[in-house]
N, CA and C atoms of all chains as a GROMACS GRO file, in nm:
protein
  564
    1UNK      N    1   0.084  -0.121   0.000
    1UNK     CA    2   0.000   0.000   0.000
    1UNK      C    3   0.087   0.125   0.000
    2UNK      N    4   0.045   0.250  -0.100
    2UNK     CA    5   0.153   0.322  -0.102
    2UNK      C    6   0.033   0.474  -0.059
    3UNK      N    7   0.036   0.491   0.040
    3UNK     CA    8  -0.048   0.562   0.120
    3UNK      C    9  -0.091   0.682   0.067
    4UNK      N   10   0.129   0.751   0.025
    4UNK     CA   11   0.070   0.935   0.003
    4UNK      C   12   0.014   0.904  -0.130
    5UNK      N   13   0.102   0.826  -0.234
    5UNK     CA   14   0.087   0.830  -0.354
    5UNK      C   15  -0.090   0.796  -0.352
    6UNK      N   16  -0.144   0.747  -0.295
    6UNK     CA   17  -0.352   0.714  -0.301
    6UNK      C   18  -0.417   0.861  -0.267
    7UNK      N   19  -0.322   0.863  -0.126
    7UNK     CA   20  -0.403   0.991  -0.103
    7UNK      C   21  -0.408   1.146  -0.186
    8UNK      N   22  -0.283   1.168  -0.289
    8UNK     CA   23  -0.268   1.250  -0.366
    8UNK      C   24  -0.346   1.226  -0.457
    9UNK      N   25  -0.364   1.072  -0.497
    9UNK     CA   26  -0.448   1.078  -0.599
    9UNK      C   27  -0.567   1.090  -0.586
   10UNK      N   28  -0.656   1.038  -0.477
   10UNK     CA   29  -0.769   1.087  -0.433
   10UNK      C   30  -0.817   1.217  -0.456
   11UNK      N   31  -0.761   1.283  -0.360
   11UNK     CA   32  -0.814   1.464  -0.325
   11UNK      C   33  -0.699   1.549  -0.472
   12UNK      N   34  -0.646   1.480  -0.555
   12UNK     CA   35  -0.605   1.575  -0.674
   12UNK      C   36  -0.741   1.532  -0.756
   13UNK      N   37  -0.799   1.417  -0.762
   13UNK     CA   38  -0.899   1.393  -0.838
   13UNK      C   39  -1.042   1.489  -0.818
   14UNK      N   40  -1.062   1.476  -0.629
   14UNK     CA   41  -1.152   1.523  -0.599
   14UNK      C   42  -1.158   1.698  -0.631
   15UNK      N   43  -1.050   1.792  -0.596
   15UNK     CA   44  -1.032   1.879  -0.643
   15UNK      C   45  -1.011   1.896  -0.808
   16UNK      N   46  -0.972   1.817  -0.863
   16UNK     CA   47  -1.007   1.836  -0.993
   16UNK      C   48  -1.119   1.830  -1.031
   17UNK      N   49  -1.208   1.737  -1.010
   17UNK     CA   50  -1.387   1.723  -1.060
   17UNK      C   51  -1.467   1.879  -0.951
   18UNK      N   52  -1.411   1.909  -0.866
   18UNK     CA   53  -1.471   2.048  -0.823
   18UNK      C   54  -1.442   2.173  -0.903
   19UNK      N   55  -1.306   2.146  -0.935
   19UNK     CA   56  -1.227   2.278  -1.035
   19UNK      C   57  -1.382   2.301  -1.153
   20UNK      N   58  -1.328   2.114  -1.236
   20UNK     CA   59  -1.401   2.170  -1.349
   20UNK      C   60  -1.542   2.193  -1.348
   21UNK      N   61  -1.606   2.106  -1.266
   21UNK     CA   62  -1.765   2.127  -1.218
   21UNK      C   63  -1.820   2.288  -1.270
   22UNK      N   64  -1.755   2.343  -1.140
   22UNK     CA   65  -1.729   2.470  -1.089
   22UNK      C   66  -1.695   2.566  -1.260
   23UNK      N   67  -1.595   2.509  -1.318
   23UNK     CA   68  -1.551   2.561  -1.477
   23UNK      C   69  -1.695   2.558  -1.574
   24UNK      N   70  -1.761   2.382  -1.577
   24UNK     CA   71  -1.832   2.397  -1.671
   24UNK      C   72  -1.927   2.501  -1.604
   25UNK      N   73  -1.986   2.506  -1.488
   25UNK     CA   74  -2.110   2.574  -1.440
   25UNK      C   75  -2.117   2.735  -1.461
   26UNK      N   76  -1.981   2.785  -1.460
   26UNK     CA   77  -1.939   2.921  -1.493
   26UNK      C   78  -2.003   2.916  -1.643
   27UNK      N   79  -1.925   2.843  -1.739
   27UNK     CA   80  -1.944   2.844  -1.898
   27UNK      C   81  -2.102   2.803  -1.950
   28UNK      N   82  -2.111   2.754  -1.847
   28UNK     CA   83  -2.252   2.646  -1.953
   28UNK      C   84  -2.367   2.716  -1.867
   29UNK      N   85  -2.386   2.720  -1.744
   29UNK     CA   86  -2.461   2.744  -1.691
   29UNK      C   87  -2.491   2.939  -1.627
   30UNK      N   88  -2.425   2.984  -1.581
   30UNK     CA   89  -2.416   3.111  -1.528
   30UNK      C   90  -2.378   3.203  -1.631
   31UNK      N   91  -2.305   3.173  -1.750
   31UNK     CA   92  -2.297   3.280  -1.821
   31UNK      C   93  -2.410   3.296  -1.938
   32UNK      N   94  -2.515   3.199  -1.937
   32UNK     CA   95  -2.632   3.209  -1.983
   32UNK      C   96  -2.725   3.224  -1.936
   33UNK      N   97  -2.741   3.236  -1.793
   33UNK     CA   98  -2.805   3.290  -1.708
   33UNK      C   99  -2.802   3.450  -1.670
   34UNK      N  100  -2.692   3.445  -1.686
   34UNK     CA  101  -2.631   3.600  -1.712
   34UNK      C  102  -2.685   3.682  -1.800
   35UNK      N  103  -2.696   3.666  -1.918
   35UNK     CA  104  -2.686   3.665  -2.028
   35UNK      C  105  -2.875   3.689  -2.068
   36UNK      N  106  -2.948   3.566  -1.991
   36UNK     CA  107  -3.045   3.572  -1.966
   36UNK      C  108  -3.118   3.732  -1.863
   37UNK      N  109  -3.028   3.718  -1.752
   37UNK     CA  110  -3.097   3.808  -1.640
   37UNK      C  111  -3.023   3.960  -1.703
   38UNK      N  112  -2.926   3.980  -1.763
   38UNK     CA  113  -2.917   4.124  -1.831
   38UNK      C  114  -3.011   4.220  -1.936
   39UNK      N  115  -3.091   4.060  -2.002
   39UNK     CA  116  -3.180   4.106  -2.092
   39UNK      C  117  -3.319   4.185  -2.030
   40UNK      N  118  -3.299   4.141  -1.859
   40UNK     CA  119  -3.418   4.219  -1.741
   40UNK      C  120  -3.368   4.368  -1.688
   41UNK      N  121  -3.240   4.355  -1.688
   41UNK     CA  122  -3.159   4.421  -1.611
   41UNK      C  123  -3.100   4.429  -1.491
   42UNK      N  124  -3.101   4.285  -1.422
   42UNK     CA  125  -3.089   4.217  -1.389
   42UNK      C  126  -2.952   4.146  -1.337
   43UNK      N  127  -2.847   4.145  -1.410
   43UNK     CA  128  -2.763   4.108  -1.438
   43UNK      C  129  -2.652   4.130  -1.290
   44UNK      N  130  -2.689   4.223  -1.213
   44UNK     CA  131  -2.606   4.252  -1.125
   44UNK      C  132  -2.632   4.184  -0.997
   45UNK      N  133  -2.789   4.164  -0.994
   45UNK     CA  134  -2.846   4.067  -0.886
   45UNK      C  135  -2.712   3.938  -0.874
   46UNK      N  136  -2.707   3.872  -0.983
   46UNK     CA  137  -2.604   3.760  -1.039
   46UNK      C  138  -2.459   3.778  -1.022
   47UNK      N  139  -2.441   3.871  -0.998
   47UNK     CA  140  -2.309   3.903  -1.003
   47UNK      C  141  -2.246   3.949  -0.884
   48UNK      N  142  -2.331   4.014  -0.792
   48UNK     CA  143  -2.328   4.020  -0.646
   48UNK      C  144  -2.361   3.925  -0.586
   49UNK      N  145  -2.394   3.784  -0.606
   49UNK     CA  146  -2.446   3.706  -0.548
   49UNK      C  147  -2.360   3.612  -0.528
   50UNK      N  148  -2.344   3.556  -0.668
   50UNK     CA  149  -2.279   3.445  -0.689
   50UNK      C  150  -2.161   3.427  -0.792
   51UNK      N  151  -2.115   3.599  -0.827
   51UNK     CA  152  -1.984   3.564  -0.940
   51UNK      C  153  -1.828   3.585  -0.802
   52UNK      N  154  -1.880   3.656  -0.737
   52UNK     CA  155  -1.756   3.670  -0.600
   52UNK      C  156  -1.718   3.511  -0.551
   53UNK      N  157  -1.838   3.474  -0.521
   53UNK     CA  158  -1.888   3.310  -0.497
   53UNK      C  159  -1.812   3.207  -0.543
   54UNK      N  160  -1.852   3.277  -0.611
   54UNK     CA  161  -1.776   3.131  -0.736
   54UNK      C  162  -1.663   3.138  -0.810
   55UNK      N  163  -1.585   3.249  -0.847
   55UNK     CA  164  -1.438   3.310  -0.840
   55UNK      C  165  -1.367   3.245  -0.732
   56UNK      N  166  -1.398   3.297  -0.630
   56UNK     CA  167  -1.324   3.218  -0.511
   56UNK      C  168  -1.293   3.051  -0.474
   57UNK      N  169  -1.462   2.983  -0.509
   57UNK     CA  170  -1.413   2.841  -0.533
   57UNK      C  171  -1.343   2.776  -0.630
   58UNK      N  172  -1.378   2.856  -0.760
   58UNK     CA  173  -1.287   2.843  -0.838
   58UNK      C  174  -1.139   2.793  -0.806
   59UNK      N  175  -1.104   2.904  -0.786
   59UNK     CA  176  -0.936   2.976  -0.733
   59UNK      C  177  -0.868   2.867  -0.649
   60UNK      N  178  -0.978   2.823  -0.536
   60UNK     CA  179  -0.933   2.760  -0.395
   60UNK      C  180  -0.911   2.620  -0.466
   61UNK      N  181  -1.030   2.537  -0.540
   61UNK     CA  182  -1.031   2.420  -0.633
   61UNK      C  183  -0.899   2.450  -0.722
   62UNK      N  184  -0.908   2.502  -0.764
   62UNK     CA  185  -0.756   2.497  -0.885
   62UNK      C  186  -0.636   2.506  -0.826
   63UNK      N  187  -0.638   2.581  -0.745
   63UNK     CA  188  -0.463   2.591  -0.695
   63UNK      C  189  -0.450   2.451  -0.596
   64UNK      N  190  -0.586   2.388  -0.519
   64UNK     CA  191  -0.524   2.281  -0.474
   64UNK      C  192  -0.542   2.145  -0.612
   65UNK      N  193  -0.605   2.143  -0.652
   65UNK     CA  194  -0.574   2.051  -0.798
   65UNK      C  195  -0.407   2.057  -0.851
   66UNK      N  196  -0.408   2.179  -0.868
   66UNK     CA  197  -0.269   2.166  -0.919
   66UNK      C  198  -0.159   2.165  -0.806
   67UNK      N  199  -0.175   2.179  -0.679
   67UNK     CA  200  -0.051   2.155  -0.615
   67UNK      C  201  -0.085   2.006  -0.542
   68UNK      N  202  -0.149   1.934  -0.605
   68UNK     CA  203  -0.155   1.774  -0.501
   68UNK      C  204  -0.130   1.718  -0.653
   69UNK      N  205  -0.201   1.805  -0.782
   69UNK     CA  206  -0.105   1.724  -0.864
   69UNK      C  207   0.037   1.707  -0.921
   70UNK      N  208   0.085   1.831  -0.869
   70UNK     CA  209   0.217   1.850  -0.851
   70UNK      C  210   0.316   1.738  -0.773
   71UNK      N  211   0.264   1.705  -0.674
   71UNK     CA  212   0.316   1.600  -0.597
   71UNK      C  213   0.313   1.456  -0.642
   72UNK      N  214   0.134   1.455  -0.707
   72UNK     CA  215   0.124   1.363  -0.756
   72UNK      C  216   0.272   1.304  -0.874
   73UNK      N  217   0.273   1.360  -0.919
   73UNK     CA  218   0.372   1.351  -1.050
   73UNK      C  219   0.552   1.298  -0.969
   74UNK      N  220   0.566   1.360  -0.860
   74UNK     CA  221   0.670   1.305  -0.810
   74UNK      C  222   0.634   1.162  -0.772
   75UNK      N  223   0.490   1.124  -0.724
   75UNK     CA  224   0.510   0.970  -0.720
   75UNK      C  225   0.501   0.882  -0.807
   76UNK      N  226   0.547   0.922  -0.939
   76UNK     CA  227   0.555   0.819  -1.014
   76UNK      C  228   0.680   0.813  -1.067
   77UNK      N  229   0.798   0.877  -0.987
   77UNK     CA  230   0.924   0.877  -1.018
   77UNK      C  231   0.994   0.675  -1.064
   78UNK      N  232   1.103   0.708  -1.110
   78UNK     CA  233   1.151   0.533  -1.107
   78UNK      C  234   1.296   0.575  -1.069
   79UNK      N  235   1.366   0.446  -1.084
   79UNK     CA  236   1.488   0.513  -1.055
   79UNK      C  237   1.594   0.558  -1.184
   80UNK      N  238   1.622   0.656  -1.152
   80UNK     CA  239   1.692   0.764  -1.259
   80UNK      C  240   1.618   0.841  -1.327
   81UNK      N  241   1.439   0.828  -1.262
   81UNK     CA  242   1.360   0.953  -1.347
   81UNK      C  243   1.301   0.976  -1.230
   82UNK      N  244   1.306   1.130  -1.215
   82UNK     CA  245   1.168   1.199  -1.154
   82UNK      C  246   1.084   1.272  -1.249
   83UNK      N  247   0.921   1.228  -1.156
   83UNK     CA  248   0.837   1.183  -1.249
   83UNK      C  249   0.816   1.373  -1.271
   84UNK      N  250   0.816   1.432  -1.125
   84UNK     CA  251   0.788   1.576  -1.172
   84UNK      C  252   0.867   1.676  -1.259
   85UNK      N  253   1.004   1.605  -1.265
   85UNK     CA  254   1.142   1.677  -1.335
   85UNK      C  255   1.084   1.588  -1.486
   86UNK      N  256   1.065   1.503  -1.476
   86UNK     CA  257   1.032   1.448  -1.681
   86UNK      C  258   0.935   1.484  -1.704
   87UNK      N  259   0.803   1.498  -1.614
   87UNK     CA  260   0.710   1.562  -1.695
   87UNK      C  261   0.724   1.718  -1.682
   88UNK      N  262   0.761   1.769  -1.655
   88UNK     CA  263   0.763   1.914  -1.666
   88UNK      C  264   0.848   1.928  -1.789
   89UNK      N  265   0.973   1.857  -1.819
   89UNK     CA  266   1.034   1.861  -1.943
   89UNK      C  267   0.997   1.755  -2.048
   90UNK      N  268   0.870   1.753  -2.023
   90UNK     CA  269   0.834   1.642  -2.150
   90UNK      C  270   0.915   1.554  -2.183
   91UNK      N  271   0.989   1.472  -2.067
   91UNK     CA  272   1.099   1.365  -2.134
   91UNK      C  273   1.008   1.243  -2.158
   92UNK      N  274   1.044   1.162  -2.297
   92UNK     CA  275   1.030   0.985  -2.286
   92UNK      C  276   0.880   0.943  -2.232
   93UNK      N  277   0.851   0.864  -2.148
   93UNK     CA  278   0.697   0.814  -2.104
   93UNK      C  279   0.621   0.958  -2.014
   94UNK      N  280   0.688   1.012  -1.970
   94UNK     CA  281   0.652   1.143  -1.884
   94UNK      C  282   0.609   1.245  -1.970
   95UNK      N  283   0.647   1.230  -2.099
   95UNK     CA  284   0.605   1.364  -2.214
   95UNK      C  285   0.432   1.366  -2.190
   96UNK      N  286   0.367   1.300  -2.181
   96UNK     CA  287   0.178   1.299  -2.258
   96UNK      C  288   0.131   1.367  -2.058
   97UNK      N  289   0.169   1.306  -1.982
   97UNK     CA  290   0.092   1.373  -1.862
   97UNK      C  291   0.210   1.535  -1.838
   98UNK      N  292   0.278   1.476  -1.886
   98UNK     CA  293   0.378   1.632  -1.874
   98UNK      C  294   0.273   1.754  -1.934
   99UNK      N  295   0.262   1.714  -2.063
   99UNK     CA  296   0.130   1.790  -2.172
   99UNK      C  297   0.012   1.840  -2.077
  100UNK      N  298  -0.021   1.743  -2.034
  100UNK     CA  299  -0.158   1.754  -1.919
  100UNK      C  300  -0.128   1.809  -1.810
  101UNK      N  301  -0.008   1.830  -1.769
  101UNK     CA  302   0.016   1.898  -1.657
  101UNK      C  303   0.070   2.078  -1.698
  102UNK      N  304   0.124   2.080  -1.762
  102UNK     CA  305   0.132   2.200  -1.857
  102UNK      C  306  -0.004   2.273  -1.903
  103UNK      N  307  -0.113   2.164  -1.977
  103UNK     CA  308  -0.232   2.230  -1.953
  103UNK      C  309  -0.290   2.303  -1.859
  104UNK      N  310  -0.300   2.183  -1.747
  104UNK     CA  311  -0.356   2.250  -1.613
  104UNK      C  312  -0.319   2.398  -1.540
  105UNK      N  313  -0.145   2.360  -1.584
  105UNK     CA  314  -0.067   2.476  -1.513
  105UNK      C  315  -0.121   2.633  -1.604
  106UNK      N  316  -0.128   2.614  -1.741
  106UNK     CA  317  -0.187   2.753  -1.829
  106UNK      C  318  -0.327   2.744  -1.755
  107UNK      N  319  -0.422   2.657  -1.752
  107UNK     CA  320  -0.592   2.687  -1.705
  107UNK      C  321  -0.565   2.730  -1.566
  108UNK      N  322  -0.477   2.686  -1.469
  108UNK     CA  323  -0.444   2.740  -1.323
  108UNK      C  324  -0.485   2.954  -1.347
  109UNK      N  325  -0.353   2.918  -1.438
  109UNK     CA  326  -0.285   3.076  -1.441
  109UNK      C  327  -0.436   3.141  -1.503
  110UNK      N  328  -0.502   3.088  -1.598
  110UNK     CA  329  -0.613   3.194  -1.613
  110UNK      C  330  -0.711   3.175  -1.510
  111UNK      N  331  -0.703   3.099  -1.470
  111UNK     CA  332  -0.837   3.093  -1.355
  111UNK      C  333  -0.765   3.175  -1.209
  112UNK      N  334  -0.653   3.216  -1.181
  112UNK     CA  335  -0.594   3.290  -1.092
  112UNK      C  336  -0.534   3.424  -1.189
  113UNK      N  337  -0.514   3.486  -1.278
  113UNK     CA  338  -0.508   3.586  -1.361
  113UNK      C  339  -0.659   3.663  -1.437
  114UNK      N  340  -0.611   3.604  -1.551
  114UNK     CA  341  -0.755   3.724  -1.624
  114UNK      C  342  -0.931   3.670  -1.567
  115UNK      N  343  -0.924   3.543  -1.511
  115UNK     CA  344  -1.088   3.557  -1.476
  115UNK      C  345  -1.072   3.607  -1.361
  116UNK      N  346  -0.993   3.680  -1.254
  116UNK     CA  347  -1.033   3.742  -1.161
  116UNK      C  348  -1.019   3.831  -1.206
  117UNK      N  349  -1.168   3.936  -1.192
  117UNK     CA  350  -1.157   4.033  -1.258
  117UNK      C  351  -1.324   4.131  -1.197
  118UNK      N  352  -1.361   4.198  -1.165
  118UNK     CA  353  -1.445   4.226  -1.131
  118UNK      C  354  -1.555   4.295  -1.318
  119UNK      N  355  -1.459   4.282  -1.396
  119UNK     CA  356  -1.566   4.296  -1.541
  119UNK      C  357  -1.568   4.125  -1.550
  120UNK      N  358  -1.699   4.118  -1.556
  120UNK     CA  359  -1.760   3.991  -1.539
  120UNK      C  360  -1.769   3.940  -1.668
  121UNK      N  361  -1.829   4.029  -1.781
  121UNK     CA  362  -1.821   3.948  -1.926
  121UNK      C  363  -1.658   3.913  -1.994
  122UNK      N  364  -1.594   3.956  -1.929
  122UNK     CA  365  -1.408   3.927  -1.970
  122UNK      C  366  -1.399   3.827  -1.902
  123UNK      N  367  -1.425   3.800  -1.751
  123UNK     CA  368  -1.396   3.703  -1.684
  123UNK      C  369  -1.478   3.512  -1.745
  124UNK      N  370  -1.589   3.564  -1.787
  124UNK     CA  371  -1.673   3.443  -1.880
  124UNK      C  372  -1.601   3.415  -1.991
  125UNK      N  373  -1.567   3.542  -2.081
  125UNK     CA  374  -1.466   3.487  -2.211
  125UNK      C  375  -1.352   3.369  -2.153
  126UNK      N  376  -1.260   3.408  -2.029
  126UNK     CA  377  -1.165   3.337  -2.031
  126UNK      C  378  -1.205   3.232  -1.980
  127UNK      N  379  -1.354   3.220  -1.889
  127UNK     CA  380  -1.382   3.072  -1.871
  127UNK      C  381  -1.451   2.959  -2.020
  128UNK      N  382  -1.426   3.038  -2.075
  128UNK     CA  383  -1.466   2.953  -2.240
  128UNK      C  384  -1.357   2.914  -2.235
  129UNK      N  385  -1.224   2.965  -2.263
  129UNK     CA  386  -1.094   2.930  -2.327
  129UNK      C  387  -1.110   2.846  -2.218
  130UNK      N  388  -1.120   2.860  -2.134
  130UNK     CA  389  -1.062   2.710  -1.987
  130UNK      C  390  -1.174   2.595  -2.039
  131UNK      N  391  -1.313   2.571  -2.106
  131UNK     CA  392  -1.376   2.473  -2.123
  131UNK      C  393  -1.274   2.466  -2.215
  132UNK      N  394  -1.232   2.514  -2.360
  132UNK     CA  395  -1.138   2.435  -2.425
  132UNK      C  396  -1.035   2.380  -2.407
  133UNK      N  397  -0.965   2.449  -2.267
  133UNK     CA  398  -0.857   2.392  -2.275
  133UNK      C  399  -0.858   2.284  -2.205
  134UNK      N  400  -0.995   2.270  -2.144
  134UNK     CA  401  -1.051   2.154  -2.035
  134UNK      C  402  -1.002   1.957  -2.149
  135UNK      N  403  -1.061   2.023  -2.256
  135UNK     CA  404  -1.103   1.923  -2.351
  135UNK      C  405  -0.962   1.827  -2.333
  136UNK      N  406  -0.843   1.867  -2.360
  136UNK     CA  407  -0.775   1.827  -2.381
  136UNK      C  408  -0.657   1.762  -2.235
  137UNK      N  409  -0.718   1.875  -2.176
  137UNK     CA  410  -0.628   1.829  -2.025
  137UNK      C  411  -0.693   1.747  -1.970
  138UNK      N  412  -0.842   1.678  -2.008
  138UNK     CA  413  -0.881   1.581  -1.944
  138UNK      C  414  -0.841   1.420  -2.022
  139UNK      N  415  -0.797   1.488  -2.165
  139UNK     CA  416  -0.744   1.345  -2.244
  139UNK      C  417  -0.604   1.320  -2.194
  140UNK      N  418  -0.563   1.426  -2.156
  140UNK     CA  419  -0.418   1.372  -2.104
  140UNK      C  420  -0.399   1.290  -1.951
  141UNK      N  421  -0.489   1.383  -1.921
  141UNK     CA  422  -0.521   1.317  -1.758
  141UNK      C  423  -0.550   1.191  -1.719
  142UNK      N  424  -0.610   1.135  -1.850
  142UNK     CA  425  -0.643   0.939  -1.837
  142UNK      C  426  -0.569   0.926  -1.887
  143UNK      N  427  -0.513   0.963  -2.014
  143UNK     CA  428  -0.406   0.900  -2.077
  143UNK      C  429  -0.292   0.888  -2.092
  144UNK      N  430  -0.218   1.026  -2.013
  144UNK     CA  431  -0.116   1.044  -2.028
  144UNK      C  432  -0.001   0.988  -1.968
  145UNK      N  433  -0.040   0.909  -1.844
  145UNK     CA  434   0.068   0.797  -1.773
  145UNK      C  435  -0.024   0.656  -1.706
  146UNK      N  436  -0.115   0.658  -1.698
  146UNK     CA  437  -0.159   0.529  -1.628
  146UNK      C  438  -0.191   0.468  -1.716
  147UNK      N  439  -0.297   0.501  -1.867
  147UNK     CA  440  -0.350   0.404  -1.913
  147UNK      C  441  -0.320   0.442  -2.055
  148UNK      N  442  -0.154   0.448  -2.092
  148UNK     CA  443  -0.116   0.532  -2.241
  148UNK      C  444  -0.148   0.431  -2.317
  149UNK      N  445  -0.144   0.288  -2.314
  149UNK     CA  446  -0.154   0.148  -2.395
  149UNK      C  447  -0.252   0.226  -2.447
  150UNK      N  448  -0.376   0.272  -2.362
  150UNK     CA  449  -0.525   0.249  -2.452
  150UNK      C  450  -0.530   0.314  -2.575
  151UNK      N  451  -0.485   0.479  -2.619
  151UNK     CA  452  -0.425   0.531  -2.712
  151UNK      C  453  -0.348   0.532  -2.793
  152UNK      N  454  -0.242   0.408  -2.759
  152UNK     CA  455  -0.157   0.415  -2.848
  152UNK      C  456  -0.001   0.491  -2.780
  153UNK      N  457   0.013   0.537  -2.674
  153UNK     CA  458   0.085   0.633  -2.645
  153UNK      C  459   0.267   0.541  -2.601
  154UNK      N  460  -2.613   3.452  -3.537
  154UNK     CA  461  -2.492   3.434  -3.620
  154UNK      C  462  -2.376   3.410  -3.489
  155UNK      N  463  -2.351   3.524  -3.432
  155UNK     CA  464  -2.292   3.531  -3.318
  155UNK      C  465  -2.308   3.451  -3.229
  156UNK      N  466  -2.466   3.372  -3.183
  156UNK     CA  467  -2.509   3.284  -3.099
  156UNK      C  468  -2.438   3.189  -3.122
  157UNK      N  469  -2.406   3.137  -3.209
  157UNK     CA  470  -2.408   3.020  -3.289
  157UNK      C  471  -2.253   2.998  -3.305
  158UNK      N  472  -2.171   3.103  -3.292
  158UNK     CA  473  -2.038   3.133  -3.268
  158UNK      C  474  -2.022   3.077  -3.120
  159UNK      N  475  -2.091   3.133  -3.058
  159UNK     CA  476  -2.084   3.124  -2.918
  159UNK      C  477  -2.075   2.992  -2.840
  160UNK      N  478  -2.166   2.891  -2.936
  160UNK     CA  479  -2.229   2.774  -2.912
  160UNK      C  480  -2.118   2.695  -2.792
  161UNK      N  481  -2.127   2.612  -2.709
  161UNK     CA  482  -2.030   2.561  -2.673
  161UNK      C  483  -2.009   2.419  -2.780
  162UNK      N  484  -2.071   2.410  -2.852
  162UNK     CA  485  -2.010   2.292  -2.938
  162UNK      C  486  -1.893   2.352  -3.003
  163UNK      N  487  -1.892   2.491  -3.067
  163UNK     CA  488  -1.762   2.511  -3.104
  163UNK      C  489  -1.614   2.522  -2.999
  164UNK      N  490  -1.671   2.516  -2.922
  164UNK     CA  491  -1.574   2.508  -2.793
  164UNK      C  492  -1.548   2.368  -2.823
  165UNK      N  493  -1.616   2.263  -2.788
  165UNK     CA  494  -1.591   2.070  -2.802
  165UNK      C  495  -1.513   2.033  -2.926
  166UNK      N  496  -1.543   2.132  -3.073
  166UNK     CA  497  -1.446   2.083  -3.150
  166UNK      C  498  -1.329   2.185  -3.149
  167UNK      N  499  -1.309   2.267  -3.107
  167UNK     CA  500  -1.135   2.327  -3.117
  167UNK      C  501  -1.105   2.250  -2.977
  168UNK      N  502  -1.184   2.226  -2.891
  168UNK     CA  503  -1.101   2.075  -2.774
  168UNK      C  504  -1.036   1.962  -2.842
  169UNK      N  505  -1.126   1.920  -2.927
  169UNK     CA  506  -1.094   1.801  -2.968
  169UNK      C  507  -0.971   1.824  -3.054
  170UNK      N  508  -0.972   1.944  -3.157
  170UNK     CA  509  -0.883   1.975  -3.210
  170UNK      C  510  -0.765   1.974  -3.163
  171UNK      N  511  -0.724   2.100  -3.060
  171UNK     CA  512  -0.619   2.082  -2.960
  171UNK      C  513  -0.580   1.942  -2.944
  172UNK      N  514  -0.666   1.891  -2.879
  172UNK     CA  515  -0.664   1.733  -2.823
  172UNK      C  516  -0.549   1.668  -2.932
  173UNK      N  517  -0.628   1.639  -3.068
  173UNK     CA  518  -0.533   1.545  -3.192
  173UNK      C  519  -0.416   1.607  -3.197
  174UNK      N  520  -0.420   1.771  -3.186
  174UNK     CA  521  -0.266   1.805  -3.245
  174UNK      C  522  -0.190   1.776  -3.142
  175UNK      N  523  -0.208   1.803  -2.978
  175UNK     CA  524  -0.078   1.741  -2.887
  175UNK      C  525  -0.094   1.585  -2.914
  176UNK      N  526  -0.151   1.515  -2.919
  176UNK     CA  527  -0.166   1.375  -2.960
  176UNK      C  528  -0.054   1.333  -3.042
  177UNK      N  529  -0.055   1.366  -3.137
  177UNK     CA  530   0.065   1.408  -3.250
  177UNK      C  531   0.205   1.414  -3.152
  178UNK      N  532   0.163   1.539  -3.104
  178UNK     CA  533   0.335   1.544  -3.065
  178UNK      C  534   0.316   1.480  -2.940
  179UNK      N  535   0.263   1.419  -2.863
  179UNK     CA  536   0.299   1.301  -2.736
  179UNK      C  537   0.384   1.180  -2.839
  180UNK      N  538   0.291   1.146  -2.942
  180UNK     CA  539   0.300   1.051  -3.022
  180UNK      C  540   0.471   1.020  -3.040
  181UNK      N  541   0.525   1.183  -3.070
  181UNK     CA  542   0.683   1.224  -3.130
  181UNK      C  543   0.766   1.199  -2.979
  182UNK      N  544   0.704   1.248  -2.846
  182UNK     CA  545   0.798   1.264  -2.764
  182UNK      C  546   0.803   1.133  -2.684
  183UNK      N  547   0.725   1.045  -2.691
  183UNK     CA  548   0.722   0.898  -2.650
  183UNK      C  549   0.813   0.796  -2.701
  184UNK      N  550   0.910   0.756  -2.671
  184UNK     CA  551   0.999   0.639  -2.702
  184UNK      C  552   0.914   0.541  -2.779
  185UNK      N  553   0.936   0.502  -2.918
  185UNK     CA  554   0.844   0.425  -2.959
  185UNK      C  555   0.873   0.293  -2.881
  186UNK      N  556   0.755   0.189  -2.872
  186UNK     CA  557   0.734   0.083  -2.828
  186UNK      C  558   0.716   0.140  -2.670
  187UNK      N  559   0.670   0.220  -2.594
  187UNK     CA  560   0.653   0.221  -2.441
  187UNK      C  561   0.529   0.234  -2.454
  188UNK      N  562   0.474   0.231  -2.321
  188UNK     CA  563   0.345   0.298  -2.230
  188UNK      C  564   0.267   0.133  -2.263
   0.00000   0.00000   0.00000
C-alpha cells in the first residue's frame, strides 16, 4: 500500500472534478443565465451574489488541484527519473501527462489571472478558453501515464 | 450568427482539435514501443 501516492491521488482527483464542475457551471450554466438576467436588467443581482462566490471556489479548487497534482507527478518517479522533473520537461513516457500537466498549469494561471476580474463578461470569455482547454487536459489526464496502452501512447 | 459562434459545441471541436494536435506530438515525444 503506497499511502501518500492514493491519497494525492484521491483529493487531486476530488479537487479536480470540483475545479471543473465549478468551470463547466461558470461556462454552460451562469454565463447564460447571465446573459439571460441582463436582458431584465438584472444582471447585477447575479453578479453580487454568486460571481464573488464562485471566483473564489474556483481559485481555492484549482490551486489545490494543481498543487496535489504536482506532488502527484513526483510519485511516479523510477529510478533515474523523476516523475515531476520528466514531466515538466516532457521527457520519454513522462512527455503525454507532462502535456496535461502544462495544460492544467496555463488553465491554473487563467483561472488565478484574467478571470479574476471584477468585469464579469471578460472574466466568462476566459472561462470559455478554460472549457477548451478543459477538452484536452482531461485526455491527457487518463491517458497520459496510467493508461497510455489504450491510445496508443 | 454570433449565438451560434458562441455555441459551446464550437468550444468541443477546437477541444478536440487541440486534443489530436498534442496527440501528434505526445505521439513524437514517447519512445516508440513504451506505455
Amino acid at each position: 500500500m503506497d499511502w501518500p501516492a492514493a491519497l494525492l491521488r484521491w483529493f487531486h482527483e476530488l479537487a479536480a472534478i470540483m475545479w471543473l464542475g465549478l468551470q463547466y457551471y461558470t461556462d454552460l450554466v451562469y454565463a447564460r443565465a447571465r446573459a439571460a438576467a441582463a436582458a431584465t436588467g438584472s444582471a447585477a443581482i447575479l453578479d453580487n451574489f454568486i460571481a464573488t462566490r464562485l471566483g473564489q471556489a474556483l481559485r481555492i479548487s484549482a490551486i489545490v488541484a494543481w498543487g496535489l497534482g504536482c506532488g502527484l507527478l513526483s510519485t511516479l518517479s523510477m529510478p533515474g527519473h523523476n516523475g515531476f522533473v520528466d514531466a515538466v520537461l516532457l521527457r520519454g513516457i513522462y512527455a503525454p501527462i507532462g502535456i496535461g500537466a502544462w495544460l492544467g498549469t496555463i488553465m491554473l494561471a487563467i483561472t488565478v489571472g484574467p478571470m479574476r476580474t471584477s468585469n464579469v463578461a471578460a472574466a466568462l470569455f476566459w472561462a470559455r478558453i478554460n472549457t477548451i482547454l478543459s477538452i484536452p487536459l482531461l485526455f491527457f489526464m487518463a491517458f497520459g501515464y496510467s493508461h497510455q496502452g489504450i491510445v496508443g501512447l | 450568427m454570433k449565438q451560434s459562434l458562441n455555441s459551446p459545441w464550437i468550444a468541443l471541436v477546437l477541444g478536440v482539435g487541440i486534443t489530436a494536435a498534442l496527440y501528434v506530438l505526445a505521439l513524437r515525444l514517447v519512445p516508440h514501443g513504451a506505455g
